[in-house]
N, C-alpha and C positions, 0 to 999 in steps of 0.2 A: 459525434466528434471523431475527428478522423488520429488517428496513431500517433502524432506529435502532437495531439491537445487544440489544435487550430480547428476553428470552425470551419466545417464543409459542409457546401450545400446539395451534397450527394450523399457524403458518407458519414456526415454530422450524427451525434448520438449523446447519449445523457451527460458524460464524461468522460474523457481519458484525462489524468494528474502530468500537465506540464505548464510548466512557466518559463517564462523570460527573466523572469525575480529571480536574483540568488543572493536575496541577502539571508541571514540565517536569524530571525525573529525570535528563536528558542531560548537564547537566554537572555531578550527581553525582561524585564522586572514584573510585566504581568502576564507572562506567555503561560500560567499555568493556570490563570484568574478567573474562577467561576463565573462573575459579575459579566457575561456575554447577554447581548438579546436581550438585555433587560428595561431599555428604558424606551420607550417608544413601543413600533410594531415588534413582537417577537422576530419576525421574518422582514429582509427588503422589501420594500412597499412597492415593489417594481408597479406601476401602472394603477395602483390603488388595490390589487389585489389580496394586502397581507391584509389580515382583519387586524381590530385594536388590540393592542398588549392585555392581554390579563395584569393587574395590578399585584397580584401576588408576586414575589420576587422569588426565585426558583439558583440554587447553585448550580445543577447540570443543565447546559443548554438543549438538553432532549425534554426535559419538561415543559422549557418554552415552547418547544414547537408544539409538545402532543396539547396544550392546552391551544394552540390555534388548530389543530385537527379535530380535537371534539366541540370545538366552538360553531364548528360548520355541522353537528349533527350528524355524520355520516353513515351510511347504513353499512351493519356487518357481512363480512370480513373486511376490515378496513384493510386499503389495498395499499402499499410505500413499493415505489418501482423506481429502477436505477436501470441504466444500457451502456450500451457501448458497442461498435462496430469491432467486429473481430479483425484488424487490422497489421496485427503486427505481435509482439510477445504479451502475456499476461500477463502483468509485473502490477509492482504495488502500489500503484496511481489508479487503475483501472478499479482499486476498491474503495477508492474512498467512497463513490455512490454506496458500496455493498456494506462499507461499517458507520456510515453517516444515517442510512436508514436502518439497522440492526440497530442501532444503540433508540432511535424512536419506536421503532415497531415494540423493543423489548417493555419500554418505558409504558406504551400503550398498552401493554398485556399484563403490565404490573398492573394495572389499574383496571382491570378487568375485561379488557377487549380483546376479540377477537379478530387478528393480524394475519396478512398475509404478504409478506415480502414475495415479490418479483423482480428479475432484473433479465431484460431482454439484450438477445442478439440482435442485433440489427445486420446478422448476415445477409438477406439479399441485396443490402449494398454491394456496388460492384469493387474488387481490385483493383486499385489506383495504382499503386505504385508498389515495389518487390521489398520486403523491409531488410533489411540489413543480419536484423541477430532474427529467431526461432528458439520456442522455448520445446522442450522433447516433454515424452509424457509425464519422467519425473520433476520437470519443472526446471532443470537443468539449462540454461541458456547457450546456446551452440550458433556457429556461424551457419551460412550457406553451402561451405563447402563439405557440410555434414548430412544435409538431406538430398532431395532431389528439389532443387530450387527451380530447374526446367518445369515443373510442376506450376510453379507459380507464374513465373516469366512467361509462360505461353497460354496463360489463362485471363491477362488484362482484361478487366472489362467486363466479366463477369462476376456473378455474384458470388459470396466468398463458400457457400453449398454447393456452389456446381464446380467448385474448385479443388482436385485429389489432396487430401493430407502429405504433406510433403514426405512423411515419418512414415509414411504409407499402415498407418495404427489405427485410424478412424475413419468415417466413411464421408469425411470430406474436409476442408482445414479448418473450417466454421464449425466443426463438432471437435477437432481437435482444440480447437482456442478455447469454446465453449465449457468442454471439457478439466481444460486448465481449472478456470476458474471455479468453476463449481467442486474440484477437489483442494483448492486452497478454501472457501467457504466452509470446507467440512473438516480442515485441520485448526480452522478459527471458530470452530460449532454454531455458523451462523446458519440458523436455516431459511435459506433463501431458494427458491422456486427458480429456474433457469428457464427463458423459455426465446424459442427460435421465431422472428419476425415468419421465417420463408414458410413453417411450419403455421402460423398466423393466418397467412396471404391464402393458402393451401385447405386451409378448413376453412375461407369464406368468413373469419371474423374480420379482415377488413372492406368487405362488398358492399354494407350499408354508409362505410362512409366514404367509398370511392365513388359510389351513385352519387351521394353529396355534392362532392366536387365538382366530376364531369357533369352533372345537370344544369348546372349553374358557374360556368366555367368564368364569364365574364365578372361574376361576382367574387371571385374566388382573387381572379387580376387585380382586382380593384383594392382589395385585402393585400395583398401578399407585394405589390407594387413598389408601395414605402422602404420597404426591405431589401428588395433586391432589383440589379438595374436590368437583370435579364427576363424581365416578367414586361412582353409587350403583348402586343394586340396577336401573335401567333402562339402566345406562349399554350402550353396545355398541361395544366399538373399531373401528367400520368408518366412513367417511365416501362413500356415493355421488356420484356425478355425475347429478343431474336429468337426465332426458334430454328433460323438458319445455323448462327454461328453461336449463339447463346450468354451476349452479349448483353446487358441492358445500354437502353438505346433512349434518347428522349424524343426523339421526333414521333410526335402524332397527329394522324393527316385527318382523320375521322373519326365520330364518334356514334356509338349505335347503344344506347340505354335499354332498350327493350331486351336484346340480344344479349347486354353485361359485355360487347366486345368493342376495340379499338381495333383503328387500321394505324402502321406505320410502317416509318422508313430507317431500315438500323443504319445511321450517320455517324462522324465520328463525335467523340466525348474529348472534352478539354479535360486532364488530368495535374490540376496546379502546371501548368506552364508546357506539358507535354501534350501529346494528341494520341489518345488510343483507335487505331482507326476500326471504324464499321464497313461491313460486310455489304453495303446497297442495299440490303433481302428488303421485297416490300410483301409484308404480312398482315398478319389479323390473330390477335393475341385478347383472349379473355382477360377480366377484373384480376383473377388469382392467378393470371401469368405474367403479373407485372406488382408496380411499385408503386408509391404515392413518393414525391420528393419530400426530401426529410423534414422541410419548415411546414407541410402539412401532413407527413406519416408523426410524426413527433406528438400533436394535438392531436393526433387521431388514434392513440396508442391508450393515450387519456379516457378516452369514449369506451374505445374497444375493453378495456382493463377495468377500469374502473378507479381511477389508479388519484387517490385522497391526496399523499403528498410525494414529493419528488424532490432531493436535495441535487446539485449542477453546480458546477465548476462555474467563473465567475464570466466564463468570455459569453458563456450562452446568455447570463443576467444583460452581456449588452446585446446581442441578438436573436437568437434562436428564443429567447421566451418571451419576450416582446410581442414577436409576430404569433409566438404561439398560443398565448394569449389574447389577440388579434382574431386569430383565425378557429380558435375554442368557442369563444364567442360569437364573432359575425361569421362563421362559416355551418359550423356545427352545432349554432346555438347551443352550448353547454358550458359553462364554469371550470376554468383551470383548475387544479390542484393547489394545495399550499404548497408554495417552493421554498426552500433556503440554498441560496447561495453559498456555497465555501471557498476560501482561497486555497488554491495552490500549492503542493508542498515543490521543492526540489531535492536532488540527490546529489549528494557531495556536492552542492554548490551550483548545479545544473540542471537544465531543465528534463523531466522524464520524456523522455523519445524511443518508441521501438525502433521506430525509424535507421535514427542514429545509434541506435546501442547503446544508449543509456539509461539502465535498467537495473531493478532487482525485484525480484520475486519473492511472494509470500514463503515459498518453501525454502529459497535462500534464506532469509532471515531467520525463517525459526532455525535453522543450522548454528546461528548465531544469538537468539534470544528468544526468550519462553515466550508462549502463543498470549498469557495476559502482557504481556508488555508491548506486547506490538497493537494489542487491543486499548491500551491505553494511550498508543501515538495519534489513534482516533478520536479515543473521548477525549479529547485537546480543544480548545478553540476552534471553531472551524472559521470563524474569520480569521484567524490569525496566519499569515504568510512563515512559514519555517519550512526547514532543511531537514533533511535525515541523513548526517553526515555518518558511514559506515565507522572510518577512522576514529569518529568518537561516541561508539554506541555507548561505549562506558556512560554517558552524559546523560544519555534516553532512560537506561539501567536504573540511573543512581536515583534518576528524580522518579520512576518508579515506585522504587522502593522506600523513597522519602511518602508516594502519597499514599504508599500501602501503612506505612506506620500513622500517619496522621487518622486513616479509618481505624487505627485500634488506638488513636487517643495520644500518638507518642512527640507529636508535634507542634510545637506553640503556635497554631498559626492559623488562625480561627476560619481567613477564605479557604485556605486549603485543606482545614478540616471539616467544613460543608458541603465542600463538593466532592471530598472522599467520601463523604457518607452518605453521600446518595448516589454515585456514579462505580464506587469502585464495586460493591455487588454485580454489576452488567457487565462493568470489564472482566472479573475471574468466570464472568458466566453463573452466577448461582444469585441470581433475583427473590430467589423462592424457598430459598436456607441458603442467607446472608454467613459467612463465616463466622466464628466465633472466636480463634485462634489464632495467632498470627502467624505466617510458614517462615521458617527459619530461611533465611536469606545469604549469602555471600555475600557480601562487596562484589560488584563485578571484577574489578583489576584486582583486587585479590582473589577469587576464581581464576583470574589470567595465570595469576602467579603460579597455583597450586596447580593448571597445566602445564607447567615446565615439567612437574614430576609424574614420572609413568605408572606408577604405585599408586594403585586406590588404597593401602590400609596406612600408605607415605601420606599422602591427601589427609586422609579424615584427621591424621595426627595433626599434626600441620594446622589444620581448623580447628581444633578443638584445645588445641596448647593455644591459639590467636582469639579463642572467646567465643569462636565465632559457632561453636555446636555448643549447647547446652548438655552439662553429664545426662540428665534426665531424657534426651531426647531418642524417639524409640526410632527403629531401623527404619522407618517406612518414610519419617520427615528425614533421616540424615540422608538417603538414598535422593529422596527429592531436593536438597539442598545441594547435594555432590553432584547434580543433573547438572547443576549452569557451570562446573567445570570446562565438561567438556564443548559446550556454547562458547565459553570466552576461549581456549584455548584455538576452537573451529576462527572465533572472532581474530584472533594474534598470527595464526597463519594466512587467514584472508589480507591481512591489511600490510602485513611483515613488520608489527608493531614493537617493540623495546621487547615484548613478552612472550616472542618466537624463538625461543630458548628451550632445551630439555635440561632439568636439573639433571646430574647422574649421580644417582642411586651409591653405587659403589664408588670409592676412589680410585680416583684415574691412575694412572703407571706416571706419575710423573716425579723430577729431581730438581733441587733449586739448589740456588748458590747461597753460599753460608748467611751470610746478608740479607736475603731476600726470606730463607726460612727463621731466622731470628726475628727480622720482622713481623712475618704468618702468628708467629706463636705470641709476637706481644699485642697486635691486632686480636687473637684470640683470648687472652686476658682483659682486654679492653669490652671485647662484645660480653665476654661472662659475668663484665659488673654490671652487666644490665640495660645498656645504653640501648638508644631508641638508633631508627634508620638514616636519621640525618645525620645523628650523633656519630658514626660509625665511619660514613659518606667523609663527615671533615675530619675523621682520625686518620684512615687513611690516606689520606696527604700530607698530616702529618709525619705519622708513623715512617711513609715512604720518604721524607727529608732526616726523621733523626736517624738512619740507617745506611742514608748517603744511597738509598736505590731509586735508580731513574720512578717517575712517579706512575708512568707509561707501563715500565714493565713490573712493578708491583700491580698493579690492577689486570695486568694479564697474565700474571701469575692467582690472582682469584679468583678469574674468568676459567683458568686450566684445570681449577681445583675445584671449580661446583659445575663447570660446562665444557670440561674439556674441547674448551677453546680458547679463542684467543681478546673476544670480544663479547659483549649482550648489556643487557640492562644497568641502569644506574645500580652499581652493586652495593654499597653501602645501604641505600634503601631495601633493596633486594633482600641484603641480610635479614634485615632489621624486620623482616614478613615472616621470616624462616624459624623453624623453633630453638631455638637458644642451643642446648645442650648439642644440636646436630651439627650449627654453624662453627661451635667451639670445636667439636672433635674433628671437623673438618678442616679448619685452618691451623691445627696441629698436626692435619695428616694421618689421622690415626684410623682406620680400617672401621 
């Protein structure tokens, strides 16, 4: 699949996470509901392919699937493969393959097998078109005007290895993208095996099934026909590499089996609506110096790997697996993989596109939430269509940590407590010593909060006056619960949310009118009898009327005295987070 999630029949690949959907499914009534893949074929029956349902009924949908992977018997190392054409930024659509198979492979090793996650490049597709945003080696998302985009731009048409790193860091952009990914894999501790098509091509693992093809080319038409309108009586499933210009080219004029060689003519390539033009060179290019087109590299990846199951994005369920199933069978005579389809997520409402620069990254995110929580956006439904709205990670956070208390019993809610207990050990990563303990947690927007203040021993107080550290808790949990601070705070500057405020510490140099400080002090008699943050919210409207002060500049007279400014957060609530004795001495002014 090519960068914006469309299927291409060049540069087409396991998944990249984009939709045209932007509706936000998440807080649907059962967007959290074990009860998936349960009644019927565990998997879409795309073509008759899923086997029967196991009747046993399973809370985590990775159980579904792994009981139709061992229903096929397969031989060890069971192989779960994911791809993607290196096309544009490495953002967090590109992993749903890489956490849709991790959460199976893991389920499958529970249960005594032995796995082996893959997830290929499909670099020697060629460069279609120049993407817009570049991610840098920290993961960091940058425009064009930061690298050497000439790099790219005068590279059309080639494969994305024979193409310079723009970052000029890697020894090619297909090792830099490549790269990405597999160091976000290693901050999600997924171990997943990375491995390069052109590197494939190059040791001759796809030679037996490119003889396949070319031997029997007419049969190959006859297959592939249904699918696509560009498959006539000249069509040739091979795509060479120019070794003039070093372009991939699809015109091929002859075929030589014995030799393992084609002749061709590098012609130009339709590029979605553009034309990258070819060079004329008429050549003679080996099996391993060319390409299979993706609707038969895709089912030949199958053979070559060995590759059990494969989860995909829903656009391939209507064609890329179709035919690949199609051409598994009548071409290569061999048995697809078990597939599951997943839907889509989007981002604030929008569809993921490197293309367009709408993105974020695995590394962006943890900057903003712990690595089990984003591991938990995956064990989600994967049929289910939802949104990962940045503005309200708070949302993701809380039901988190709603399913993290239901795995230790604290939640009346008996689906969500089923499928916490069998799925939340995969998500913290620890299958093999299940927790015992539950981690002392934040609230997220109260984490927001406690970043207003710059004082870590201001913090801990703060938390622990608000209930939220237990006295018994020793340094190693309070440290790990003070971590999602700085997360939600990272979260309130990204978005410039209510909670992009610094409390300050000291009291500000500032003076009020007799009026305005009479009120401060009866507003501070009022918080000291205990009152909660709503209770506070409608005092001061009060308070600000029996005083006769505008209501405007009483509230930016509380804004001057905890933010030396003039503006921030609903304050009364605000208060009402703060520890009592602090907000009292402050709105009396007192040092």
């Amino acid at each position: 699949m090519n960068a914006d999630g469309a299927p291409d029949e060049a540069t087409g690949s396991a998944s990249d996470d984009a939709s045209a959907a932007t509706a936000d499914a998440s807080t649907a009534p059962d967007a959290d509901s074990p009860h998936i893949l349960s009644e019927g074929s565990a998997l879409d029956d795309e073509e008759g392919v899923a086997a029967e349902a196991d009747e046993t009924f399973h809370a985590f949908w990775a159980d579904v699937v792994a009981d139709e992977v061992e229903s096929r018997d397969p031989d060890e190392p069971i192989v779960i493969k994911g791809g993607v054409s290196p096309s544009g930024v490495a953002h967090l659509g590109n992993f749903n393959e890489i956490m849709r198979g991790y959460f199976v492979a893991e389920v499958l090793r529970d249960r005594g097998h032995e796995v082996r996650q893959v997830f290929t490049s499909d670099d020697k597709d060629p460069l279609r078109k120049v993407p817009r945003k570049l991610a840098n080696a920290d993961g960091e998302i940058v425009g064009l005007g930061e690298v050497d985009a000439g790099a790219l731009g005068r590279n059309l048409g080639k494969p994305y290895t024979s193409i310079p790193d723009p970052f000029g860091e890697s020894e090619s952009y297909a090792a830099h993208f490549a790269g990405l990914l597999k160091a976000d894999a290693d901050r999600l501790n997924v171990p997943v095996e990375m491995l390069s098509n052109t590197d494939l091509y190059a040791d001759g693992a796809f030679d037996d099934a490119i003889r396949t093809v070319l031997s029997d080319v007419d049969r190959v038409r006859e297959v592939l026909s249904p699918y696509q309108d560009k498959v006539d009586d000249e069509y040739v499933p091979f795509n060479p590499v120019c070794s003039e210009c070093g372009k991939v080219t699809e015109t091929v004029t002859a075929i030589d089996l014995e030799s393992e060689t084609v002749e061709y003519v590098c012609t130009d390539m339709d590029a979605g609506g553009t034309t990258i033009e070819g060079c004329g060179h008429e050549g003679t290019a080996t099996f391993r110096e060319g390409k299979l087109p993706w609707r038969l590299e895709w089912p030949a990846q199958w053979g070559v790997l060995g590759v059990d199951f494969e989860p995909f994005g829903k656009d391939h369920a209507e064609g890329s697996w179709p035919s690949g199933v199609d051409v598994a069978r009548n071409v290569f005579g061999e048995e697809p993989p078990v597939p599951m389809v997943y839907e889509w997520f989007t981002l604030n409402g929008e569809a993921f596109s490197s293309s367009e620069g709408n993105v974020v990254t695995v590394q962006e995110l943890l900057e903003l939430i712990e690595p089990e929580v984003l591991r938990y956006f995956f064990a989600l439904h994967p049929k289910k269509a939802r949104d990962l709205n940045v503005e309200r990670l708070d949302q993701l956070v809380d039901r988190f940590d709603r399913f993290e208390r239901a795995y230790f019993g604290e939640v009346d809610d008996e689906d969500l407590t089923a499928f916490a207990e069998r799925a939340y050990p995969f998500v913290v990563g620890r299958p093999d010593d299940p927790p015992a303990e539950k981690p002392i947690r934040l609230p997220y927007t109260f984490a927001a909060v406690l970043g207003m203040v710059d004082d870590p021993d201001f913090r801990e107080r703060l938390a622990r006056d608000e209930g939220h550290i237990p006295d018994d808790a020793d340094d190693d949990a309070v440290d790990a619960a003070l971590a999602r601070v700085e997360q939600a705070r990272n979260w309130a500057e990204r978005t410039e949310n209510e909670y992009d405020y610094r409390l300050q510490t000291d009291l500000p140099a500032v003076e009020f009118d007799e009026d305005v400080a009479a009120a401060l002090d009866d507003l501070a008699d009022f918080v000291a009898a205990g009152h909660d943050g709503e209770e506070i919210q409608g005092a001061m409207y009060e308070t600000a009327r029996e005083y006769d002060v505008e209501v405007s500049d009483f509230f930016a007279a509380g804004y001057r005295l905890f933010f030396d400014d003039t503006q921030g957060p609903r304050l009364g609530e605000f208060l009402g987070e703060l520890e009592r004795d602090y907000v009292v001495s402050r709105l009396r002014r007192e040092a």
